[in-house]
C-alpha positions in Angstrom: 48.5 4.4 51.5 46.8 1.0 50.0 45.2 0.5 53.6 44.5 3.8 54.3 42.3 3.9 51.2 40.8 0.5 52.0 39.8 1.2 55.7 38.2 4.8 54.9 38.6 8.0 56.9 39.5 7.8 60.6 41.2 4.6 60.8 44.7 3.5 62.4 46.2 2.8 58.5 45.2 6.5 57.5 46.3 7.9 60.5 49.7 6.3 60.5 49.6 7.1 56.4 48.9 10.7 57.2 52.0 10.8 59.5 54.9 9.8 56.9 55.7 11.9 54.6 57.3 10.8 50.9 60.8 10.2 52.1 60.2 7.6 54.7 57.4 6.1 52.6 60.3 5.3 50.0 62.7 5.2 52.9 60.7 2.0 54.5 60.1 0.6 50.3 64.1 0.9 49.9 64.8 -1.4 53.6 63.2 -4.1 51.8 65.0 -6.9 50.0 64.0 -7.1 46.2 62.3 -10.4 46.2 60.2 -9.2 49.2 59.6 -5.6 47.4 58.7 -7.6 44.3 55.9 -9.9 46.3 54.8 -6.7 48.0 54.0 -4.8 44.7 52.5 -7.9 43.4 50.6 -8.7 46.6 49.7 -4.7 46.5 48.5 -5.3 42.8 46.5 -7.8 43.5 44.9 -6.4 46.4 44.0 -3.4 44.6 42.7 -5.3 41.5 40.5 -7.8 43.6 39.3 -4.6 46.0 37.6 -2.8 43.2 36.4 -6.1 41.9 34.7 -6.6 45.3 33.4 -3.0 44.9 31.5 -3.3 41.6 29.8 -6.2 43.1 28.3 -4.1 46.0 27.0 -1.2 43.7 25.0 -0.6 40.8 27.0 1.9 38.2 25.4 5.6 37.8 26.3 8.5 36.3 28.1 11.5 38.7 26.2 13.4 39.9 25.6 17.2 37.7 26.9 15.0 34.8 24.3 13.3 32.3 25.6 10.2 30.7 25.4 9.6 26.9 23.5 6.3 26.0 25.2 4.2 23.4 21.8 5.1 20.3 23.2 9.0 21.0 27.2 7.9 20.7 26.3 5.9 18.0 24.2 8.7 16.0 27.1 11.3 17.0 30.2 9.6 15.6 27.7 9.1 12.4 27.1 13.0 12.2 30.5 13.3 12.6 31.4 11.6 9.5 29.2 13.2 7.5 26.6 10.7 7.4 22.9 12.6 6.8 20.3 9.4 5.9 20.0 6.0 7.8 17.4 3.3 6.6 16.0 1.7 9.1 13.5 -1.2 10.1 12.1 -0.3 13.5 13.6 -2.9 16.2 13.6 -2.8 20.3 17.4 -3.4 19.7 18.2 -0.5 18.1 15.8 1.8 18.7 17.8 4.3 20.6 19.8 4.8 17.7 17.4 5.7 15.2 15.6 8.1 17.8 18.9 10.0 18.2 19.5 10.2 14.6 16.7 11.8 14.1 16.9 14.6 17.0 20.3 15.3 15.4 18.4 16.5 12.4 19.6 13.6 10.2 16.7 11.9 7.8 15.4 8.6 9.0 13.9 6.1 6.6 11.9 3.7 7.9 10.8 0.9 5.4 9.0 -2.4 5.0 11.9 -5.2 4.5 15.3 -5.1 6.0 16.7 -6.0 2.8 15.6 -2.7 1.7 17.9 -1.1 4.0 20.9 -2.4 2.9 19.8 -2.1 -0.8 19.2 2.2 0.0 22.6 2.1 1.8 24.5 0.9 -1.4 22.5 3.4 -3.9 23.7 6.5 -1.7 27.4 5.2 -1.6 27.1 4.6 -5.0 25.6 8.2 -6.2 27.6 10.5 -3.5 30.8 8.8 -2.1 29.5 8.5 1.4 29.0 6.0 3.2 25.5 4.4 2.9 24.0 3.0 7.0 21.5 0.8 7.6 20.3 -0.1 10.9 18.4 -2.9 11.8 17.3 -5.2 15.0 18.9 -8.4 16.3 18.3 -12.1 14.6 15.6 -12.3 11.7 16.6 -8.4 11.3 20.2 -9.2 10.5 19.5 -12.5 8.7 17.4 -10.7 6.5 20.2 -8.2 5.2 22.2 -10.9 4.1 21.8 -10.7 0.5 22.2 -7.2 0.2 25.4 -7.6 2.0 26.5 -9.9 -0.3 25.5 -7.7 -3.5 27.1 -4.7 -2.2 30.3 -6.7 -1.2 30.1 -8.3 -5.2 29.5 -4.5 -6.2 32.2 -3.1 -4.1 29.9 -0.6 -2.1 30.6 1.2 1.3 28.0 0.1 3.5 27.7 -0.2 7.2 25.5 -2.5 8.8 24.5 -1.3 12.5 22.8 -4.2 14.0 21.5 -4.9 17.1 21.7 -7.6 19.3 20.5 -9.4 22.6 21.8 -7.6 26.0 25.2 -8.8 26.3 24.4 -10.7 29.7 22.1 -12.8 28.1 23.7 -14.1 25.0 24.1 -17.5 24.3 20.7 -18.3 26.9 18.0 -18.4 24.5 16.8 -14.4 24.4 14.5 -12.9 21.7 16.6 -13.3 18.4 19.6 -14.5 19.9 21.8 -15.9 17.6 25.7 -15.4 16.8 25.5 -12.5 14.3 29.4 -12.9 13.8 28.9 -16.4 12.1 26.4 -15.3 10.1 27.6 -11.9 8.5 31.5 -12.8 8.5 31.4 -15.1 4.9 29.2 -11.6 3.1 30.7 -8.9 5.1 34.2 -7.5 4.4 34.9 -6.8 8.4 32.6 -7.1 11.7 32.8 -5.8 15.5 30.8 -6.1 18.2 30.6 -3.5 21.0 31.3 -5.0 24.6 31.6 -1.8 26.5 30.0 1.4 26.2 33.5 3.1 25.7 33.8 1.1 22.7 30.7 2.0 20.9 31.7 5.7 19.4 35.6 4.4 18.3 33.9 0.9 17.2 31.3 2.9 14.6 34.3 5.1 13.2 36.7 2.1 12.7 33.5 0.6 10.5 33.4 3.5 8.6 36.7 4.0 7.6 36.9 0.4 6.7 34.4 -0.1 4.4 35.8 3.1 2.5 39.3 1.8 2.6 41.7 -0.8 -0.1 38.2 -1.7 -2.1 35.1 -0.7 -1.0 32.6 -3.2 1.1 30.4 -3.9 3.5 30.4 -4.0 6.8 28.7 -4.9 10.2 28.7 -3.5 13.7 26.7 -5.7 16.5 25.5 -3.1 19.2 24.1 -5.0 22.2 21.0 -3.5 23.1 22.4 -2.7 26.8 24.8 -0.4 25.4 22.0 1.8 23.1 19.7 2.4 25.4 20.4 4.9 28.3 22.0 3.8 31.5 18.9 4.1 33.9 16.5 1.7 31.6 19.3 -0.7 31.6 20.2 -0.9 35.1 16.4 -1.2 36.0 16.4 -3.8 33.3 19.4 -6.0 35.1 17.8 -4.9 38.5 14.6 -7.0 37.8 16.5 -10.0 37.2 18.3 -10.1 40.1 17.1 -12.7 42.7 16.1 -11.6 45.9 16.6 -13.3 49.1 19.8 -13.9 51.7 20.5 -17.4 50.1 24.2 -17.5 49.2 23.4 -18.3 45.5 21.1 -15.3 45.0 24.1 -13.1 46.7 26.4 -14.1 44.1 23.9 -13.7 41.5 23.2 -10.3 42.0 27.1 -9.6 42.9 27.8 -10.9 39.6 24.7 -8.8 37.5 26.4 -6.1 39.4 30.2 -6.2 38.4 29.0 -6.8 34.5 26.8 -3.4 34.6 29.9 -1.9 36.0 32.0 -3.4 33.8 30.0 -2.5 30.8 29.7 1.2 31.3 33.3 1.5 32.5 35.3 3.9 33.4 31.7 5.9 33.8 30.0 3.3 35.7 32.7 3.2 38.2 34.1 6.6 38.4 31.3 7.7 41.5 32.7 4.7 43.0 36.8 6.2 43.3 37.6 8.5 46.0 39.5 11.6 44.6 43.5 11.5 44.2 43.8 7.5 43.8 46.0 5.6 41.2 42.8 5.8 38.9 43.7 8.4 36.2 41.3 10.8 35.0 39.3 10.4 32.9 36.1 12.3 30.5 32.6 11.1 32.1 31.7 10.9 28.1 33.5 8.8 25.6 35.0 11.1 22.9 33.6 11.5 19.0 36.2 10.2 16.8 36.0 11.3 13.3 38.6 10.4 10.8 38.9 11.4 6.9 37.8 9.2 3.8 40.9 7.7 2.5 42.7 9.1 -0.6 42.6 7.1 -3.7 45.3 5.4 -4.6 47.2 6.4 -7.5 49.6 4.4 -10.0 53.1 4.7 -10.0 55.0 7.2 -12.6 56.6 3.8 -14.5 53.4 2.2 -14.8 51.4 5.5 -16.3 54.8 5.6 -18.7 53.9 2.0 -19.8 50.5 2.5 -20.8 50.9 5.4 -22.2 53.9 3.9 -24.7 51.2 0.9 -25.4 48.4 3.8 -26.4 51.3 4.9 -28.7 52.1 2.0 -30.3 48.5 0.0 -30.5 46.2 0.7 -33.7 43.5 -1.0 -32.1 42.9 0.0 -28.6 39.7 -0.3 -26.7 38.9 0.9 -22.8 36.2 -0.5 -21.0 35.0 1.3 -17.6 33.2 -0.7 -15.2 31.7 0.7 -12.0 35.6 0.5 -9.9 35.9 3.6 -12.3 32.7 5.8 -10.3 34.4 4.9 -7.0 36.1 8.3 -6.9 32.7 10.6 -7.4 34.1 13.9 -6.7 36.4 13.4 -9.6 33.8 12.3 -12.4 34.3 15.3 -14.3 38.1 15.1 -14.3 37.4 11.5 -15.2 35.0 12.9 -18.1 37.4 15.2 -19.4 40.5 13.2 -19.0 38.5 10.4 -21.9 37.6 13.1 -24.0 41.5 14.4 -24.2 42.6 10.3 -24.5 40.1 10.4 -27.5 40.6 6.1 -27.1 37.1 4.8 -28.2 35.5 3.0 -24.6 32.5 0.4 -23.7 30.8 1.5 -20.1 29.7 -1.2 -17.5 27.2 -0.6 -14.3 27.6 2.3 -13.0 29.8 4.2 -15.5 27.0 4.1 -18.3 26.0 6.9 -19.9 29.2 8.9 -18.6 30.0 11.0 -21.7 25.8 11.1 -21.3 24.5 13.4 -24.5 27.8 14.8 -25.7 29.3 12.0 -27.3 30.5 13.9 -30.4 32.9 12.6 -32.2 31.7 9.4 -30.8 34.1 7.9 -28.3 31.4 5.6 -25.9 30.0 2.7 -27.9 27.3 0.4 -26.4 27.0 -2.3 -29.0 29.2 -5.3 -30.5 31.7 -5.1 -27.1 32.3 -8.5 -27.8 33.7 -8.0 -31.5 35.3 -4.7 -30.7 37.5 -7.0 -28.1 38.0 -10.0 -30.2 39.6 -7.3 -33.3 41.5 -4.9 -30.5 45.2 -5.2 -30.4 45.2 -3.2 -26.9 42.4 -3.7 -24.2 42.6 -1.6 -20.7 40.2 -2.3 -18.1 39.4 -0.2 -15.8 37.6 -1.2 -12.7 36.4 -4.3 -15.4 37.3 -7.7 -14.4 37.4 -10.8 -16.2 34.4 -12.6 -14.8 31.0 -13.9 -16.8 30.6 -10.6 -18.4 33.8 -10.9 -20.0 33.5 -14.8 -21.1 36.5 -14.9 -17.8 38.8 -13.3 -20.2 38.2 -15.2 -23.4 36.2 -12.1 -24.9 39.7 -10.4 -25.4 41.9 -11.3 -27.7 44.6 -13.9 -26.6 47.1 -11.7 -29.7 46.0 -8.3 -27.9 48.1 -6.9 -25.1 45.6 -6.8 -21.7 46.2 -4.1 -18.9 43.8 -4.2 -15.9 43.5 -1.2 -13.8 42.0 -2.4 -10.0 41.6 -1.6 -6.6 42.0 -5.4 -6.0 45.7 -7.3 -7.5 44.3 -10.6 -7.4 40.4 -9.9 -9.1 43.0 -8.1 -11.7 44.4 -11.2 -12.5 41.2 -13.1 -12.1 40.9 -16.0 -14.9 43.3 -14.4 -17.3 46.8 -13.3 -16.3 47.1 -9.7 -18.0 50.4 -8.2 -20.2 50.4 -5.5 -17.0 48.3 -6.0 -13.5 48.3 -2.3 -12.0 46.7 -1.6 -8.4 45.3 1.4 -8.1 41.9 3.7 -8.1 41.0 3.5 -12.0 39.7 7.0 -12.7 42.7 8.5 -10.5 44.8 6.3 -13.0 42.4 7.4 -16.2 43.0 11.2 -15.2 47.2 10.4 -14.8 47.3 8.7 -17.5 45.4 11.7 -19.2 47.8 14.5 -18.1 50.9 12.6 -19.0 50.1 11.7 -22.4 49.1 15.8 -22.5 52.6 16.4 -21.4 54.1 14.9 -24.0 52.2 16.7 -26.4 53.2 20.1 -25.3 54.5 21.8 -28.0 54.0 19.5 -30.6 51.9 20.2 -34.1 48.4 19.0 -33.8 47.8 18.8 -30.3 44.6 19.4 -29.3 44.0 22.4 -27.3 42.9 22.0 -24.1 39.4 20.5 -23.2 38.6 20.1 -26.9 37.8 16.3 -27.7 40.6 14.4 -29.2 40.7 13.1 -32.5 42.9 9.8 -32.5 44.5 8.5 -29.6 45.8 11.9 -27.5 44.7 14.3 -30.5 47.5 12.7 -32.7 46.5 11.4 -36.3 47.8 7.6 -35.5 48.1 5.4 -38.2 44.9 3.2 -38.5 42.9 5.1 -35.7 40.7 6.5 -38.5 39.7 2.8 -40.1 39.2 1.4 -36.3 37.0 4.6 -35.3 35.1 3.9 -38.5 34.4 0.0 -38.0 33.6 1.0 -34.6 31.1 3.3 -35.7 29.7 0.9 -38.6 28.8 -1.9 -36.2 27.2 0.5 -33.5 25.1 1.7 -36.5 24.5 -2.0 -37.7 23.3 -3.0 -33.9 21.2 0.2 -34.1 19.7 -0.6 -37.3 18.5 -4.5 -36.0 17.0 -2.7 -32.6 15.2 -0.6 -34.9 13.8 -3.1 -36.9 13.1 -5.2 -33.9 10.8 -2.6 -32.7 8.9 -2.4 -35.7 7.4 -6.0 -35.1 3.3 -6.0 -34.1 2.6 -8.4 -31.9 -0.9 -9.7 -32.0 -4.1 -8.5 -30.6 -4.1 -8.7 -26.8 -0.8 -9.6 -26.7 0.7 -6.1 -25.2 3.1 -3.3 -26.6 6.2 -4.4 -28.5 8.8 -4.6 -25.6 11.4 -2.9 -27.9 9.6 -0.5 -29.2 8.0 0.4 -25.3 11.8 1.0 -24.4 12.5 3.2 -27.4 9.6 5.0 -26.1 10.5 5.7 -23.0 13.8 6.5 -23.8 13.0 9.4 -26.1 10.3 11.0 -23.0 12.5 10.4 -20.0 13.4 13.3 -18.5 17.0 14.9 -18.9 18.0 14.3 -15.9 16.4 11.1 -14.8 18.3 8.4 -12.6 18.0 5.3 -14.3 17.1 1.9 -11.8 17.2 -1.4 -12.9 15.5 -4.1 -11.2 14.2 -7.6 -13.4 15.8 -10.3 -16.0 14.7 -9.5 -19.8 12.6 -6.7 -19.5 15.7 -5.3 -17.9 17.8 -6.8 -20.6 16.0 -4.7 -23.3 16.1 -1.5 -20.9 20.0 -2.0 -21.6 20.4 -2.2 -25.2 17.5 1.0 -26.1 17.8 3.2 -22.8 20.7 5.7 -22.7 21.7 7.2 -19.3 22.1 11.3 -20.0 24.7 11.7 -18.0 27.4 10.5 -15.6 26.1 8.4 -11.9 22.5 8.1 -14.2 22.8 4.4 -14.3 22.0 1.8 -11.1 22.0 -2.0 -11.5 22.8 -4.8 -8.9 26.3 -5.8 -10.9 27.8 -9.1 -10.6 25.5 -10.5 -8.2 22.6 -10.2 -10.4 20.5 -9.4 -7.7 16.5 -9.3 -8.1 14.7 -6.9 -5.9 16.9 -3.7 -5.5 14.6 -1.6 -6.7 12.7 0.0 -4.6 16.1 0.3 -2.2 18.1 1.7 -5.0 15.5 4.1 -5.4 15.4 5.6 -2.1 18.7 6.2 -1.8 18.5 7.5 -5.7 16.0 9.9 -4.7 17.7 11.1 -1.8 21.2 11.4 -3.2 19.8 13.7 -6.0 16.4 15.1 -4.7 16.6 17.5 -7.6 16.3 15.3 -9.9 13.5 12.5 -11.0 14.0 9.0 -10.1 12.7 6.4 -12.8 12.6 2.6 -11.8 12.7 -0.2 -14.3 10.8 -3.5 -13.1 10.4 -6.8 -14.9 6.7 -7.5 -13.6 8.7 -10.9 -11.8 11.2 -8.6 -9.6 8.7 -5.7 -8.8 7.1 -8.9 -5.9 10.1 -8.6 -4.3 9.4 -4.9 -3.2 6.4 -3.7 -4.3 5.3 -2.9 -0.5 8.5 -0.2 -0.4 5.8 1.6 -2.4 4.2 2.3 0.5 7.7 3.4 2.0 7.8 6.1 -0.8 4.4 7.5 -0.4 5.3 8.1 3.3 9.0 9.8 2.8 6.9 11.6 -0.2 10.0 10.2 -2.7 8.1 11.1 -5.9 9.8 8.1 -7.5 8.6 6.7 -10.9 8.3 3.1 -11.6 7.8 1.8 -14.6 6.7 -2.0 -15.2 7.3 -4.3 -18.0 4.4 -6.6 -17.3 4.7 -9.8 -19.8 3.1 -12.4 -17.4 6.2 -14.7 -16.6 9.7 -15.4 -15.8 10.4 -14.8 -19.5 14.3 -14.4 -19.3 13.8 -18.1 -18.1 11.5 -19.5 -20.2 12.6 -18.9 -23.5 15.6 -21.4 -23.1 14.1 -23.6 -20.6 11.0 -24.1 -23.3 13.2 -24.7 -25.8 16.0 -27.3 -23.8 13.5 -28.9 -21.0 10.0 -28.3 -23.1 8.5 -27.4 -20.0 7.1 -23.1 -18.1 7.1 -25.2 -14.9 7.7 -22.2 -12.6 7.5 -19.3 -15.0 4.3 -18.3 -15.4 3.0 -15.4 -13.6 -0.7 -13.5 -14.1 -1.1 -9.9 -15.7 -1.8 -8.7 -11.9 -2.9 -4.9 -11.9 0.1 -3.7 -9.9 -1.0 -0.1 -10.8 -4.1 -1.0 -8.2 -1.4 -2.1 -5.9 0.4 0.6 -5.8 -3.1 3.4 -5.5 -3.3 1.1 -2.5 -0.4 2.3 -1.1 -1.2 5.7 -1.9 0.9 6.2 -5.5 -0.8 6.5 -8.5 -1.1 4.2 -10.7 -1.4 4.0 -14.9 -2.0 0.8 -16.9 -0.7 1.1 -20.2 -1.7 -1.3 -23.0 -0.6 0.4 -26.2 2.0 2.5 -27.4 0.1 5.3 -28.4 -0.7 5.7 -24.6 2.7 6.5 -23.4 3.4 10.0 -24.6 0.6 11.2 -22.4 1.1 8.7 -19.3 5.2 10.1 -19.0 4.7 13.8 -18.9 1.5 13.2 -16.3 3.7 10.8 -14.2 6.7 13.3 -15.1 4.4 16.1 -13.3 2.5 14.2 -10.5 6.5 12.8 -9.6 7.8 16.4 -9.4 5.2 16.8 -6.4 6.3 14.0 -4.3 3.8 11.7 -5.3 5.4 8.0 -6.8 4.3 6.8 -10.0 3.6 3.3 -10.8 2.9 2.7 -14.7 1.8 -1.0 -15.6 3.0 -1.7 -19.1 1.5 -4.7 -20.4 4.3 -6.2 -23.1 4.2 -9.0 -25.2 6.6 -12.0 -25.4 9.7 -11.2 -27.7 12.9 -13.4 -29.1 14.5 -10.3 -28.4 17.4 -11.5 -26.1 17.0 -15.2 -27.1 19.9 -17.1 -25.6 20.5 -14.5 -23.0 21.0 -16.6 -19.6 24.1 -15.8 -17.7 26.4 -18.0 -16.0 
């Protein structure tokens, strides 16, 4: 039958094939001895394997005929569809182009900016606002390397993110093509998994394995290398691979092109092949189309019944306790309001970090969210639960809690749980899942008994009971927020001199009393920032974005897009210290095209001031911190935003509710706020 096949229709082999039937096929097979049967199957093997080998060297691949193959830019943009994905952020690239152009026909939004960076930085904002994975897509080499640092703040800020980047055709890696270089190497230390596509079957299952891993365990980036032979469509890439083959009868050029030839094959196997296989051979079937895949986001993991029990008989016991939220706890963003109502019903006073700021937003009566004096509230609470928290920097790496006070931490990851401090109980698991659990069982033991709070009324005490002490520590809670409250105040009282610019402060409190309801709060700079933090209150829940641990400069603009996209109902207001606005003030440009009527609001004190202060006062030296009072509100009517300067406070009332209105249309906003230098946040350098 092997022969037969070989020497084609006509010959003696098919004739003689045609002229046994099954039985004395396996009649003849059966005569043989079984090391001679065993060589035969192997020589038959062999033969078979080197055959089609020997084909794919004679022809170039092409699609059957009727049947229109799929190029790897339309699996790719498919098997994003598929999973729900409705924005990409792209930098235009010959690499990857394909994929962006099919993206688009498939109706999903494509946003093209000015800095690859940006892409990443849009990608994390929309994972961190809806629960989907954000995508960026960008071209081979200096397109890739310039991701990097995004990466590496979405990985430190435990964001979903894929990566799509392209690469050189695979034929031609490693011999010096345009932006050649191994992606692999360079992602691997930032990313939390990579893949490269090597044939075009792989593409569609390659992109859906990406995007269920950087959704599963703990959240992170990844990247997928797409060769730019498997994006683009079949027919540009063969005539590609065609022009590089030599010409001539010289025995090197033969092999050449016999060699170009079995790759192509190879590469859009079985498709490229499949014209190639008479009908009824050993060759299964197969679809002339790789299939979609599609697969769920994962479930959050939830603690075990023992370890709930445990925390709840520590709430019962402790006189003291404190929760602190950090942005682990707005993983689960379909359940915020679960998560909302479950720490109303604990009634256990909490600090918010990142992105859970502002989640009891307006309705914090009786107050259980404080903002100020964390580090005291720690240091005097017999109980401290972290949720999604870790003990890094922010926490002094663990010395902010009290070595007396039993520590729980509630994380995705067991070993950044027990990061710099070991804690009284480690538990691994999603930490609002574990907030709402922990919620409903300490509910269910209050069934029935006198003074239970009825359900979704706030909680007085720790689960609505009156515990002994919880009066005196809600009260010295509430005393130091008002003390805190009361310096801020006075702070903002201060007149700076003539020409010197608006009291920072009192700019801040400002704002914070015009913003909109329903405004998104960005942060992107160092003190300015800093100030933003202790005076600006987030109305409501997924109101806050910030670059977390990384401390990242530049996310702005990215973190506004995807901001502004996530939630196009409501208003989008970025905070920039006039140092981190250079990183991405082109992106304004970016806005004014996608008409993202995004509001951007500039503390403008002429320096590096977070900086400064100490290194004036240690090194006696602004070497490298002074910057000029550039009009960046010209900048940005250059770009085609609007642009205010504001020099006094009396300005500001008027210059919000026209940016307010002119945002609303699609237009951005830039407001340059010139601010004078303040001991404010003196001593505030992180490390």
């Amino acid at each position: 039958s092997f022969w037969s096949f070989v020497a084609g229709p006509g010959s003696r082999c098919q004739d003689l094939s045609a002229r046994l039937d099954g039985e004395e096929r396996r009649e003849l097979f059966y005569r043989m001895r079984p090391e001679h049967a065993l060589a035969s199957s192997a020589a038959l093997a062999l033969c078979v394997f080197a055959f089609r080998e020997i084909r794919k060297m004679r022809s170039l691949p092409s699609a059957p005929e009727g049947v229109k193959l799929k190029s790897g830019g339309e699996i790719v943009a498919e098997t994003l569809l598929a999973h729900g994905i409705k924005h990409v952020f792209v930098l235009s690239g010959g690499h990857v182009a394909p994929v962006y152009v099919a993206a688009e026909k498939l109706g999903m939004r494509v946003i093209d900016v000015r800095h690859e960076v940006n892409t990443v930085f849009a990608a994390d904002a929309m994972w961190r606002l809806t629960g989907t994975p954000g995508v960026a897509i960008v071209t081979a080499g200096p397109g890739v390397t310039n991701t990097i640092t995004a990466v590496q703040n979405a990985k430190m800020a435990e964001s979903a993110v894929v990566v799509l980047g392209g690469a050189t055709a695979t034929m031609l890696k490693g011999r010096g093509s345009l932006q050649d270089i191994d992606h692999m190497a360079a992602m691997r230390p930032v990313a939390k998994w990579c893949g490269t596509a090597k044939t075009l079957a792989q593409v569609g299952p390659l992109v859906a394995e990406a995007l269920r891993r950087c959704q599963e365990g703990v959240p992170g980036p990844v990247f997928v290398e797409l060769p730019m032979d498997l994006t683009w469509p079949l027919e540009e890439v063969v005539a590609t691979y065609t022009a590089m083959m030599p010409r001539g009868d010289a025995l090197l050029s033969i092999a050449v092109r016999a060699i170009l030839k079995r790759h192509l094959n190879n590469l859009f196997a079985p498709q490229g092949i499949a014209h190639l296989l008479p009908p009824n051979t050993l060759a299964p079937a197969r679809p002339e189309n790789p299939a979609i895949v599609s697969s769920p986001p994962p479930t959050p993991k939830e603690a075990s019944s023992r370890e709930v029990a445990a925390v709840v008989g520590m709430l019962r016991k402790a006189k003291r306790p404190v929760l602190v939220l950090g942005s682990q706890a707005m993983h689960s963003q379909a359940q915020v309001h679960a998560l909302v109502k479950a720490v109303r019903l604990l009634g256990v006073p909490l600090f918010c970090a990142g992105m859970a700021r502002g989640l009891l937003g307006g309705n914090n009566e009786p107050r259980l969210q404080f903002r100020h004096e964390r580090g005291k509230a720690l240091k005097n609470a017999d109980l401290v639960i972290l949720f999604g928290a870790v003990c890094d920097f922010r926490l002094q790496y663990g010395n902010s809690v009290s070595q007396k006070a039993t520590l729980v931490v509630v994380n995705k990851c067991q070993a950044r749980a027990r990061q710099n401090r070991a804690p009284t109980l480690a538990v691994k698991a999603d930490a609002a899942t574990f907030l709402v659990q922990l919620s409903a069982a300490a509910r269910a033991g209050m069934k029935g008994k006198a003074g239970a709070v009825a359900e979704g009324q706030a909680a007085v005490g720790w689960f609505g009971e009156t515990c002994a002490g919880a009066g005196e520590w809600m009260q010295a809670l509430n005393a130091a927020e008002e003390h805190r409250e009361a310096d801020i105040r006075k702070k903002s009282e201060l007149v700076p001199g003539a020409g010197e610019g608006a009291n920072p402060v009192a700019l801040c409190r400002a704002f914070n009393s015009l913003l909109p309801p329903d405004a998104v709060l960005v942060m992107d700079g160092g003190d300015f920032v800093g100030t933003c933090a202790y005076t600006l209150e987030p109305k409501g829940p997924l109101r806050w974005l910030d670059p977390g641990a990384f401390g990242t400069l530049g996310v702005g603009a990215g973190f506004a897009m995807g901001a502004a996209l996530a939630y196009p109902q409501n208003q989008v207001w970025v905070l920039y210290g006039d140092g981190a606005l250079g990183f991405s003030i082109a992106e304004i440009d970016t806005l004014v095209r996608s008409k993202l009527g995004v509001v951007c609001v500039v503390g403008n004190d002429a320096g590096w001031t977070q900086i400064v202060r100490d290194q004036e006062r240690v090194l006696s030296s602004s070497c490298a911190c002074t910057l000029a009072r550039t009009d960046y509100h010209l900048v940005a009517e250059g770009f085609g935003a609007k642009g205010f300067l504001v020099t006094a406070l009396a300005q500001i009332p008027k210059v919000v509710e026209e940016a307010s209105k002119m945002a609303r249309t699609g237009r951005p906003v830039l407001i340059n706020c010139h601010i004078a230098r303040s001991d404010f946040r003196e001593g505030s350098i992180s490390v």
